[in-house]
Short mmCIF file of the C-alpha atoms (twelve columns), coordinates in Angstrom:
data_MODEL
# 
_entry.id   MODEL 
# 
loop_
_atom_site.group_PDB 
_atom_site.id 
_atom_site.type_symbol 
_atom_site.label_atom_id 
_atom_site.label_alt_id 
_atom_site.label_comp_id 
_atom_site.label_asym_id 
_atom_site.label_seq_id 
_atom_site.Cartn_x 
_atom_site.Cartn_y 
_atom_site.Cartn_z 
_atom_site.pdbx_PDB_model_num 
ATOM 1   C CA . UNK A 1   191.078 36.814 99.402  1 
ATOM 2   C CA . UNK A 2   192.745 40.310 99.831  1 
ATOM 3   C CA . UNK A 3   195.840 40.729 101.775 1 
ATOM 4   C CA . UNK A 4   195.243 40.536 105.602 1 
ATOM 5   C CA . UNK A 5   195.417 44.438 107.212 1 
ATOM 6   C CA . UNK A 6   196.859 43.651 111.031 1 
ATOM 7   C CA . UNK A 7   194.581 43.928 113.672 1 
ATOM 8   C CA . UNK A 8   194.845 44.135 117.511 1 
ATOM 9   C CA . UNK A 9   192.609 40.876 118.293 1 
ATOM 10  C CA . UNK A 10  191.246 39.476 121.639 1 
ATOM 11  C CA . UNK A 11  190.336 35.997 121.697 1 
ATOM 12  C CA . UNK A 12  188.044 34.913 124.300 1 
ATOM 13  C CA . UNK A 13  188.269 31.201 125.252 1 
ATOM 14  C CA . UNK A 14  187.211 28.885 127.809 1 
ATOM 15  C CA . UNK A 15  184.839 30.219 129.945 1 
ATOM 16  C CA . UNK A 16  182.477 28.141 132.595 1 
ATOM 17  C CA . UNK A 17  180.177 26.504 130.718 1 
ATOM 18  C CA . UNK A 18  179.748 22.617 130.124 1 
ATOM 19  C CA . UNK A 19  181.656 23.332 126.884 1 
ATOM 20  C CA . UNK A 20  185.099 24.991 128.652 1 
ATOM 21  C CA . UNK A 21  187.178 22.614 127.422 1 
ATOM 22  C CA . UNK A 22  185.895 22.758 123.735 1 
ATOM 23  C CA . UNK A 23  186.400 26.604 123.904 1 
ATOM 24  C CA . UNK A 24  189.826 26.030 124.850 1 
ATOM 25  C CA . UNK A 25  191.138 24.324 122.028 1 
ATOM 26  C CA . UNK A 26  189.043 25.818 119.271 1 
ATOM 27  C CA . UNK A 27  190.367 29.328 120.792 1 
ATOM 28  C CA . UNK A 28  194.095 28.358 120.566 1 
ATOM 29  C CA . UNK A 29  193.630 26.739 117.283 1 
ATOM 30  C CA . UNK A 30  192.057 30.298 116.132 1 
ATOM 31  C CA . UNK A 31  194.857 32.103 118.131 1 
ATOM 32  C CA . UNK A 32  197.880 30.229 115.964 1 
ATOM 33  C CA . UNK A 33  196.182 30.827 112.640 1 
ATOM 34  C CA . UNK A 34  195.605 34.307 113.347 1 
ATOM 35  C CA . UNK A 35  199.178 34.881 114.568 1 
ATOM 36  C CA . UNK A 36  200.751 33.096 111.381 1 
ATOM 37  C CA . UNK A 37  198.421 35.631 108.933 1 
ATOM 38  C CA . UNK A 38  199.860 38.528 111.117 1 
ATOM 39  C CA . UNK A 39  197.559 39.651 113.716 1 
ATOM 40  C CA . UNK A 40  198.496 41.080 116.845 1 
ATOM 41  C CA . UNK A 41  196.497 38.208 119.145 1 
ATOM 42  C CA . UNK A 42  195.706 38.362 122.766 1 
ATOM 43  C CA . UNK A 43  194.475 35.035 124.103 1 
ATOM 44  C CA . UNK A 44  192.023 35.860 127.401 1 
ATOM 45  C CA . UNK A 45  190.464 32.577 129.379 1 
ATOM 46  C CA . UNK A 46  187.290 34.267 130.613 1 
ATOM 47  C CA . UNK A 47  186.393 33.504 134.198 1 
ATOM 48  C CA . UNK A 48  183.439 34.589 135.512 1 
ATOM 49  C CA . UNK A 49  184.904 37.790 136.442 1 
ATOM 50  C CA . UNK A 50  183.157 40.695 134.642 1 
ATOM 51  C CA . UNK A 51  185.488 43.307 136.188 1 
ATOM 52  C CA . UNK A 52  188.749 40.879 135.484 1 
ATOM 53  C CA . UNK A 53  187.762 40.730 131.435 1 
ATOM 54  C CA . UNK A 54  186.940 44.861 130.925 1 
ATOM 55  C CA . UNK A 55  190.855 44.965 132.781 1 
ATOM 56  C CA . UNK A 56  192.102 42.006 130.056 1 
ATOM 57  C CA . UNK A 57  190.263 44.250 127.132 1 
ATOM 58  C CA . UNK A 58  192.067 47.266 128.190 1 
ATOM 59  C CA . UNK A 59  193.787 48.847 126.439 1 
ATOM 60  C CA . UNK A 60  191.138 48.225 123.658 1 
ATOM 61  C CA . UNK A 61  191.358 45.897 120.713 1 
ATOM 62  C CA . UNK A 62  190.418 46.479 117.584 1 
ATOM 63  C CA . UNK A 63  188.821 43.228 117.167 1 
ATOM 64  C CA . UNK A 64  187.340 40.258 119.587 1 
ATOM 65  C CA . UNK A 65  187.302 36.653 117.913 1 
ATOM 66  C CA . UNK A 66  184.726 35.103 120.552 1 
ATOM 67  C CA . UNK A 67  185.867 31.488 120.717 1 
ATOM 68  C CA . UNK A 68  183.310 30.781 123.724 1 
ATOM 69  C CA . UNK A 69  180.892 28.031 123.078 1 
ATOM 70  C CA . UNK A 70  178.108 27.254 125.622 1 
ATOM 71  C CA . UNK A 71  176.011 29.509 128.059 1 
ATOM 72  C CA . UNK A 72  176.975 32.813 128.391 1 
ATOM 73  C CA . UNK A 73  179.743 32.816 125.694 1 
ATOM 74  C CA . UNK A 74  177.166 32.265 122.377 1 
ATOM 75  C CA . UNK A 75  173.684 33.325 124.396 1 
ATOM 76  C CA . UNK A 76  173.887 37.015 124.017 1 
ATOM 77  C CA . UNK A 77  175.072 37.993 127.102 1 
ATOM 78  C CA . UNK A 78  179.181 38.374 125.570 1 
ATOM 79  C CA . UNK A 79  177.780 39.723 123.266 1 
ATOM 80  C CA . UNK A 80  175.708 42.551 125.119 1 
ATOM 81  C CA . UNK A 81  179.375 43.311 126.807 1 
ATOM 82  C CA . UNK A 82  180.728 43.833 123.676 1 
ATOM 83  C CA . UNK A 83  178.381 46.148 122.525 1 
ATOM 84  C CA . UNK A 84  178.474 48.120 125.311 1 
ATOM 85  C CA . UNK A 85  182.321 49.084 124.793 1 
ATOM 86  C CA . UNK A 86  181.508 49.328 121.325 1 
ATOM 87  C CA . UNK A 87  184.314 46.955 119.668 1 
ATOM 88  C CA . UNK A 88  183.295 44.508 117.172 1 
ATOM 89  C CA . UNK A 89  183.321 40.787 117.689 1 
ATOM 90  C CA . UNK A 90  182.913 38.072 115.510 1 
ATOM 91  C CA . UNK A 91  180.170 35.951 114.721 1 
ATOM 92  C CA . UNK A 92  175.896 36.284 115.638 1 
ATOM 93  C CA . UNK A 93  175.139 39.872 117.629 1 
ATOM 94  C CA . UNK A 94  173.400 39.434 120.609 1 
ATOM 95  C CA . UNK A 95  169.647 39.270 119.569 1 
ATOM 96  C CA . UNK A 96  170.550 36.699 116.372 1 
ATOM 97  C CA . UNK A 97  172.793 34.815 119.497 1 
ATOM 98  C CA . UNK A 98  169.917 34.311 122.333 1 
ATOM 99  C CA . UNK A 99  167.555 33.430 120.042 1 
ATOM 100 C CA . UNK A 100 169.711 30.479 118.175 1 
ATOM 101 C CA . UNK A 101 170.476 29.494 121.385 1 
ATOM 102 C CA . UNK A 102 166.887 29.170 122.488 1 
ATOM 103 C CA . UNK A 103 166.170 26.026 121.110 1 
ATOM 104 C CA . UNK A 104 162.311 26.502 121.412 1 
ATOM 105 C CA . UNK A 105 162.540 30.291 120.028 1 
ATOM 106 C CA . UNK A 106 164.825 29.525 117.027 1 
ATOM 107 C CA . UNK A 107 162.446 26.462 116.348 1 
ATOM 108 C CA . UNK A 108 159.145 28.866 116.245 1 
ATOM 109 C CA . UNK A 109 161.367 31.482 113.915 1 
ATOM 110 C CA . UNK A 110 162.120 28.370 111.288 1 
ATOM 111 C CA . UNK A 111 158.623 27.735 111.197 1 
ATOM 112 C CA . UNK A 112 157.243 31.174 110.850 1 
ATOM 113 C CA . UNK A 113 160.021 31.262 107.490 1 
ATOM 114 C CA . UNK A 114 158.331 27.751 106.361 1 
ATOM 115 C CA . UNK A 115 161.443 26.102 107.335 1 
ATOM 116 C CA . UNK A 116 160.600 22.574 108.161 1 
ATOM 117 C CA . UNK A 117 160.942 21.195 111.824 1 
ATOM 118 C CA . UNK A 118 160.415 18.142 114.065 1 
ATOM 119 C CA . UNK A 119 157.253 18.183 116.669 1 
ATOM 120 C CA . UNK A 120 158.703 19.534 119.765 1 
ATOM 121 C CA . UNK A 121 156.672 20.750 123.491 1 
ATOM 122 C CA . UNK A 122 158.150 22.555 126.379 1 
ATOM 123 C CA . UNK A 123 157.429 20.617 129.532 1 
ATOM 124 C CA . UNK A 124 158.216 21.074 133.436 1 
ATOM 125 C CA . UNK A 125 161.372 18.786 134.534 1 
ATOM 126 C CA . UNK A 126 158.862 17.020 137.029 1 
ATOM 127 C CA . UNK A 127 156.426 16.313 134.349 1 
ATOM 128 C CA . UNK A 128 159.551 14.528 132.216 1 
ATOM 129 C CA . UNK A 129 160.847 12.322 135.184 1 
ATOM 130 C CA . UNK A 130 157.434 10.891 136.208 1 
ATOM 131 C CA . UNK A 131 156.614 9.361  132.506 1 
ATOM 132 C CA . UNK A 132 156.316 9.852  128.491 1 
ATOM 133 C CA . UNK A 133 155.380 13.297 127.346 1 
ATOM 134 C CA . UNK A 134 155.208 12.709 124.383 1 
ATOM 135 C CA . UNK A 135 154.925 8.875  122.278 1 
ATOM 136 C CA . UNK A 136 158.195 7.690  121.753 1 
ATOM 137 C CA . UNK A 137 161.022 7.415  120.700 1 
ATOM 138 C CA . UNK A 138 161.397 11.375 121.481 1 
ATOM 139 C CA . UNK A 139 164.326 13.537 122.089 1 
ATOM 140 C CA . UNK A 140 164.831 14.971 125.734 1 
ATOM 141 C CA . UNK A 141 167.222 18.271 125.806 1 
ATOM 142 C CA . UNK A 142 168.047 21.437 127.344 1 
ATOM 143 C CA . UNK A 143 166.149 24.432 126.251 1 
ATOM 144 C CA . UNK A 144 169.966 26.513 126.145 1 
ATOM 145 C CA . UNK A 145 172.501 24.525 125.735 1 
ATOM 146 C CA . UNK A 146 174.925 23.055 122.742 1 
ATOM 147 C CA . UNK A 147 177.412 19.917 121.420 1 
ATOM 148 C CA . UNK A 148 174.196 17.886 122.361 1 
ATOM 149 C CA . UNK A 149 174.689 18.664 125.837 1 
ATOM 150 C CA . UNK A 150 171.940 16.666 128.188 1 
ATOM 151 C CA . UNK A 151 170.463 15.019 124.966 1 
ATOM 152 C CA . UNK A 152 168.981 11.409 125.571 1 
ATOM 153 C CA . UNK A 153 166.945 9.879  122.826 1 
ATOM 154 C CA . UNK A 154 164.326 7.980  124.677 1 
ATOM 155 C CA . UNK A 155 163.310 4.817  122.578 1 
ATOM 156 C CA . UNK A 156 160.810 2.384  122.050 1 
ATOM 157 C CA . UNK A 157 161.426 -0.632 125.012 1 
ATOM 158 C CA . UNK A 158 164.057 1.481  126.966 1 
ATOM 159 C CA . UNK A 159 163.051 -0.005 130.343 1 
ATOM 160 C CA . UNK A 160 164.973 2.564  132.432 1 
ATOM 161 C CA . UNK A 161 164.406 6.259  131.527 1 
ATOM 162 C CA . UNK A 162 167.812 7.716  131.785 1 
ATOM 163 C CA . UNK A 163 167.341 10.517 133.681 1 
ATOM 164 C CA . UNK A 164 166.854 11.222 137.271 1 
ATOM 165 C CA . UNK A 165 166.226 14.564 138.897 1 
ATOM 166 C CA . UNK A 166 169.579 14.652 140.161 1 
ATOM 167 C CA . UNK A 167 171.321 13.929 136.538 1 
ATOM 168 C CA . UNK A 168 169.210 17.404 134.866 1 
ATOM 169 C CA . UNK A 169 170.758 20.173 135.788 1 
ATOM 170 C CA . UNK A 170 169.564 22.535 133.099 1 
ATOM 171 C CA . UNK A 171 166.910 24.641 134.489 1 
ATOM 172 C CA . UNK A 172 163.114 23.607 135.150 1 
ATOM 173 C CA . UNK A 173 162.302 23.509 131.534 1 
ATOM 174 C CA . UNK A 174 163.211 21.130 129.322 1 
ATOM 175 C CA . UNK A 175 162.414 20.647 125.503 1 
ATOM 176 C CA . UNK A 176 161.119 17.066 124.150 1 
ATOM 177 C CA . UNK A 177 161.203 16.640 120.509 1 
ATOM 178 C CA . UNK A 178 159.821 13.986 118.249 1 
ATOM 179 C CA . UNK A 179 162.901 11.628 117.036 1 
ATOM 180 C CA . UNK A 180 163.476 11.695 113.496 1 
ATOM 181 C CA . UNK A 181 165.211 8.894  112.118 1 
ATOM 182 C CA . UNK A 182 167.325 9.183  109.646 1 
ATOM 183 C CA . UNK A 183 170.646 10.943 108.064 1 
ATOM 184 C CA . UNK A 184 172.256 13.823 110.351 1 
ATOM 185 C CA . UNK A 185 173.418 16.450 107.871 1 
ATOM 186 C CA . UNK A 186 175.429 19.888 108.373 1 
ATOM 187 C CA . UNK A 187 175.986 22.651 106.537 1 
ATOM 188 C CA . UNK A 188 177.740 25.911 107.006 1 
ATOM 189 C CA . UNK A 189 177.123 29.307 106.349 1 
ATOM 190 C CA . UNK A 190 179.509 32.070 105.758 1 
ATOM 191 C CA . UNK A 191 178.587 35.759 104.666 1 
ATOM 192 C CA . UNK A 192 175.151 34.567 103.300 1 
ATOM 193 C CA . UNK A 193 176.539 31.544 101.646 1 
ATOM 194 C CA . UNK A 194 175.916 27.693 101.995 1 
ATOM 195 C CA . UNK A 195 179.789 25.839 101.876 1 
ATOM 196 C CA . UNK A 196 178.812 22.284 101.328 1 
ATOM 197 C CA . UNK A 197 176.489 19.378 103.076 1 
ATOM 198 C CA . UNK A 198 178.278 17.223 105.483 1 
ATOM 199 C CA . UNK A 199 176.998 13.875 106.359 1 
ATOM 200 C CA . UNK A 200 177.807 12.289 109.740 1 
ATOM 201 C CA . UNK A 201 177.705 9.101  110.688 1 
ATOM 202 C CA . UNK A 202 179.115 8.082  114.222 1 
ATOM 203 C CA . UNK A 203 179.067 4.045  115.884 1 
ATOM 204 C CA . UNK A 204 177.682 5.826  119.431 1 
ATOM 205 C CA . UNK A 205 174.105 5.859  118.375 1 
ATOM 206 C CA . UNK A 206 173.967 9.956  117.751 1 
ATOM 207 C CA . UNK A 207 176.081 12.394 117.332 1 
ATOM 208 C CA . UNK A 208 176.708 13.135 121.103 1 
ATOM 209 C CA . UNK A 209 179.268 15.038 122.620 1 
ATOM 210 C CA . UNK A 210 181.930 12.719 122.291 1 
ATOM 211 C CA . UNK A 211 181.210 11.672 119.294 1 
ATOM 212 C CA . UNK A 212 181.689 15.438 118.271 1 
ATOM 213 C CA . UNK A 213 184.895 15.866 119.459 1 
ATOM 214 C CA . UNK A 214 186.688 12.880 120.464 1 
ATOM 215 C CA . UNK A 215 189.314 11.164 117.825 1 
ATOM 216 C CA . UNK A 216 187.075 8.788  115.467 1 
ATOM 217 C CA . UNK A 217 183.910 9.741  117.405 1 
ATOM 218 C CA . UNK A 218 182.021 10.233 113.989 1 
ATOM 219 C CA . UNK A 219 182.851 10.102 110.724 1 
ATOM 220 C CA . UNK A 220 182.237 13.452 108.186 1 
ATOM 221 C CA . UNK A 221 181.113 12.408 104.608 1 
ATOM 222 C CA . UNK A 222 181.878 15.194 102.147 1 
ATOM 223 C CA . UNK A 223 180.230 16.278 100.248 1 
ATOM 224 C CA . UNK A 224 177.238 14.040 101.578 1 
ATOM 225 C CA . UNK A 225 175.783 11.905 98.758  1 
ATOM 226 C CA . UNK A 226 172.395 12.954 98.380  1 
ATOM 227 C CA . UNK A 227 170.460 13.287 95.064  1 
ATOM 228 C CA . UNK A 228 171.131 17.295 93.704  1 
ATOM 229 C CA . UNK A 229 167.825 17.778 94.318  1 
ATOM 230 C CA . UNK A 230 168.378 17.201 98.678  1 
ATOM 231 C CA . UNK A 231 171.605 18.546 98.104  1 
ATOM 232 C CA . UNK A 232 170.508 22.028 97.120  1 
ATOM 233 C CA . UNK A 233 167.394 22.115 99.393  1 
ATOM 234 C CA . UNK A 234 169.896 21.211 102.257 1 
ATOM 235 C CA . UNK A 235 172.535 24.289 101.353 1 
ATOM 236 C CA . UNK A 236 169.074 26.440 100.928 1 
ATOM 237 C CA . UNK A 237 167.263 25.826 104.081 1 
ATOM 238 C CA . UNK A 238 170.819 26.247 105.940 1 
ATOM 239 C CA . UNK A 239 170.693 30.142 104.401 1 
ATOM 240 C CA . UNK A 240 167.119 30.200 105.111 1 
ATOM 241 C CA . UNK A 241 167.679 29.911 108.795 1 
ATOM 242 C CA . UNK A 242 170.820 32.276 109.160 1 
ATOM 243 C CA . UNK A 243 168.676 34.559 107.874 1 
ATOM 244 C CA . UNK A 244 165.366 33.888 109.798 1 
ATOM 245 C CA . UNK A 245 167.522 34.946 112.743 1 
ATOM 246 C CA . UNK A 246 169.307 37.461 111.548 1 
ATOM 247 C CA . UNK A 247 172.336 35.911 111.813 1 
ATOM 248 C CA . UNK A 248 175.793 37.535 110.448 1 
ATOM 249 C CA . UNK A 249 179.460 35.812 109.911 1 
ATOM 250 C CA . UNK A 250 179.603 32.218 109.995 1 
ATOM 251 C CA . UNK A 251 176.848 30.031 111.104 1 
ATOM 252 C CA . UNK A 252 176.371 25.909 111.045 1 
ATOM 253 C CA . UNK A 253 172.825 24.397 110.616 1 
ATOM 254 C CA . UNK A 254 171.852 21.095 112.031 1 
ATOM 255 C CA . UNK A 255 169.638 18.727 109.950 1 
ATOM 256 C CA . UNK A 256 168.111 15.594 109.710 1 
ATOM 257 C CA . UNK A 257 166.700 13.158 106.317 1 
ATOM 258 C CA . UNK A 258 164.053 11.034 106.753 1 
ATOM 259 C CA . UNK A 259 164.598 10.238 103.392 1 
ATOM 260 C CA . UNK A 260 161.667 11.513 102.701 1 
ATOM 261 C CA . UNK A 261 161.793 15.389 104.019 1 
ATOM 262 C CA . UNK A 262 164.563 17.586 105.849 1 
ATOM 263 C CA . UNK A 263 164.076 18.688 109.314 1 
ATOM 264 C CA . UNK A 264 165.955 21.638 110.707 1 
ATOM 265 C CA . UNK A 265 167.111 21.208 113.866 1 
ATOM 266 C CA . UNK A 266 169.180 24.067 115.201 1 
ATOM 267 C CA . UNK A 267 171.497 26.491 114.074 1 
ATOM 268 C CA . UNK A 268 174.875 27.410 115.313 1 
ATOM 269 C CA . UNK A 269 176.157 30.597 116.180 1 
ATOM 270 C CA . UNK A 270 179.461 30.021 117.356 1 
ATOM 271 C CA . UNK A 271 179.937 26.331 115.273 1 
ATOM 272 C CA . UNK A 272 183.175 24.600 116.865 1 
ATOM 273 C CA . UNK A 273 186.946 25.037 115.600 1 
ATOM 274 C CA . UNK A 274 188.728 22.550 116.659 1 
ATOM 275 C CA . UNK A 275 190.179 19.745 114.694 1 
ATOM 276 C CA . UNK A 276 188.038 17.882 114.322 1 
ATOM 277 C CA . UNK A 277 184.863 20.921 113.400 1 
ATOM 278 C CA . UNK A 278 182.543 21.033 110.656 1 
ATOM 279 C CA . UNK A 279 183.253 24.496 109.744 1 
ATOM 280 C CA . UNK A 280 187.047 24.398 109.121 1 
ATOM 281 C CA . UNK A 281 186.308 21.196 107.021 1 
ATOM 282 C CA . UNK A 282 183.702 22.595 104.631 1 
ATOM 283 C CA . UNK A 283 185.919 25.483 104.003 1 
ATOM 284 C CA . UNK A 284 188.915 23.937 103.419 1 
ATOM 285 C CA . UNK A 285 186.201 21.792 101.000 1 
ATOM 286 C CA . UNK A 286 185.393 24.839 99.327  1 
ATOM 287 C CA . UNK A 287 188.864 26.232 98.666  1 
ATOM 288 C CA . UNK A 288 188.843 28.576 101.832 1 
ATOM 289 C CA . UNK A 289 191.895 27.804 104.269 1 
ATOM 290 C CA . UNK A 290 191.658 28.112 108.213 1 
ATOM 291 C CA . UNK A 291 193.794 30.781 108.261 1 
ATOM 292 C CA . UNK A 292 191.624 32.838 105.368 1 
ATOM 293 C CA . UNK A 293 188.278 31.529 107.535 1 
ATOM 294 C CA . UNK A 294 189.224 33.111 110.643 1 
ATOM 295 C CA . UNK A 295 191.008 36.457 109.238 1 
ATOM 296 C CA . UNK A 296 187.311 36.488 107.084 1 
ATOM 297 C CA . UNK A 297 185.650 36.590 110.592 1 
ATOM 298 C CA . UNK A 298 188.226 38.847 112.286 1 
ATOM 299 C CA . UNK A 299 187.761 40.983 109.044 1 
ATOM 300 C CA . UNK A 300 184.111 40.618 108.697 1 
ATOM 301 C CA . UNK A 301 183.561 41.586 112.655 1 
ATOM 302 C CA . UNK A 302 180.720 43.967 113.640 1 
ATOM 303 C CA . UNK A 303 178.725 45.164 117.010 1 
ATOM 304 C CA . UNK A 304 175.238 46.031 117.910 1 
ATOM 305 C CA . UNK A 305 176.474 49.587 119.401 1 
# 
């Protein structure tokens, strides 16, 4: 990679959403990297305070590295602010952003491109609660959120359904998806390119929150032993969908194997970079050092202005 030019950056951590504390370490993880390669860095914890982050990003930087994950921070609306003052940020803009995070949108997109994906319906919250939706075992989430936040796999001869009206508080609608059994498999994308295939296997049953981001929650298998064959469809359909939603910088695609067929599941805009992430491990896999990955994105930065 070419010599780093130094840059004024912002990095915006933290936040308010279910995923504050994520954002907090992956954004000082970024912050140190980007210091050691030279960067000027500002670190800003965003509160929900419009008026108190326009005063943090003055006087302007040249760059914003948005380390937000969750609601607000990888939905579009950041990203609308940014485009608005007209400096470039890093990763998804805001269109490619909301409709990622959409789970229900993204999952239309990937099927309008031929990408494959599990049967899913939209129901009411009420209509969830009082019984099966859909035959089981299914997949109950949140329509807008991410790290498998509010996920329950519902299964065959659960007696209690784990959810009560007072445990969901993500909105009225809520997606249920047909459970596909199988292999979980990542894979991420940077400038247009598939890195590797990452298998994950984790003792918790799926790969749940914890199991994403607590020590020895899951274990990553890389590269994942498929036959070349799955291999390369897996690294294709991962570009596919970066590019069915216009999607820019570095993105990380969720999958499942049946054994059989690949299911996409979701895409991430803003993919995790902590310690333990996916993306820092595929490209240090690939040759590609944190500190080159995140002075690519600061480098690689654009807006919708």
């Amino acid at each position: 990679m070419n010599k780093p030019k130094r840059r004024k950056v912002a990095v915006l951590m933290g936040g308010w959403s279910a995923e504050r504390e994520v954002s907090m370490v992956s954004g000082a993880a970024v912050t140190h990297a980007l210091q050691k390669v030279g960067h000027q860095v500002t670190s800003i914890d965003v509160q929900r305070d419009m008026g108190a982050l326009l005063t943090r990003l003055f006087p302007r930087p040249d760059v914003v590295f948005n380390a937000l994950h969750g609601r607000f921070g990888e939905d579009g609306c950041v990203q609308g602010l940014l485009d608005i003052l007209d400096i470039p940020y890093t990763h998804s803009g805001l269109l490619s952003s909301a409709l990622a995070m959409n789970k229900h949108m993204s999952k239309t997109l990937f099927a309008n491109a031929g990408i494959p994906v599990a049967e899913h319906r939209i129901a009411n919250r009420d209509e969830v609660l009082a019984g099966d939706v859909m035959a089981r075992p299914y997949v109950v989430k949140p329509i807008n959120e991410g790290s498998s936040v509010g996920v329950h796999i519902i299964k065959e001869g659960d007696n209690e359904f784990p959810l009560k009206k007072s445990s969901w508080p993500y909105g009225r609608r809520v997606m249920v998806e047909k459970f596909i059994p199988g292999r979980e498999l990542t894979v991420a994308v940077m400038g247009g390119r598939a890195l590797a295939v990452t298998e994950i296997t984790t003792e918790r049953g799926f790969y749940d929150y914890d199991a994403k981001y607590a020590d020895g929650g899951s274990v990553h298998v890389i590269p994942a032993e498929l036959d070349k064959a799955v291999y390369d469809r897996t690294l294709q359909l991962a570009v596919d969908a970066h590019k069915a939603l216009g999607c820019r910088g570095v993105t990380r695609a969720d999958l499942r194997f049946d054994g059989k067929n690949l299911f996409m599941l979701e895409i991430n805009t803003q993919p995790g970079m902590t310690p333990t992430s996916l993306v820092p491990e595929q490209a240090k896999f690939a040759g590609i050092s944190f500190e080159e990955l995140v002075d690519w994105m600061v480098e690689n930065a654009e807006c919708d202005s």
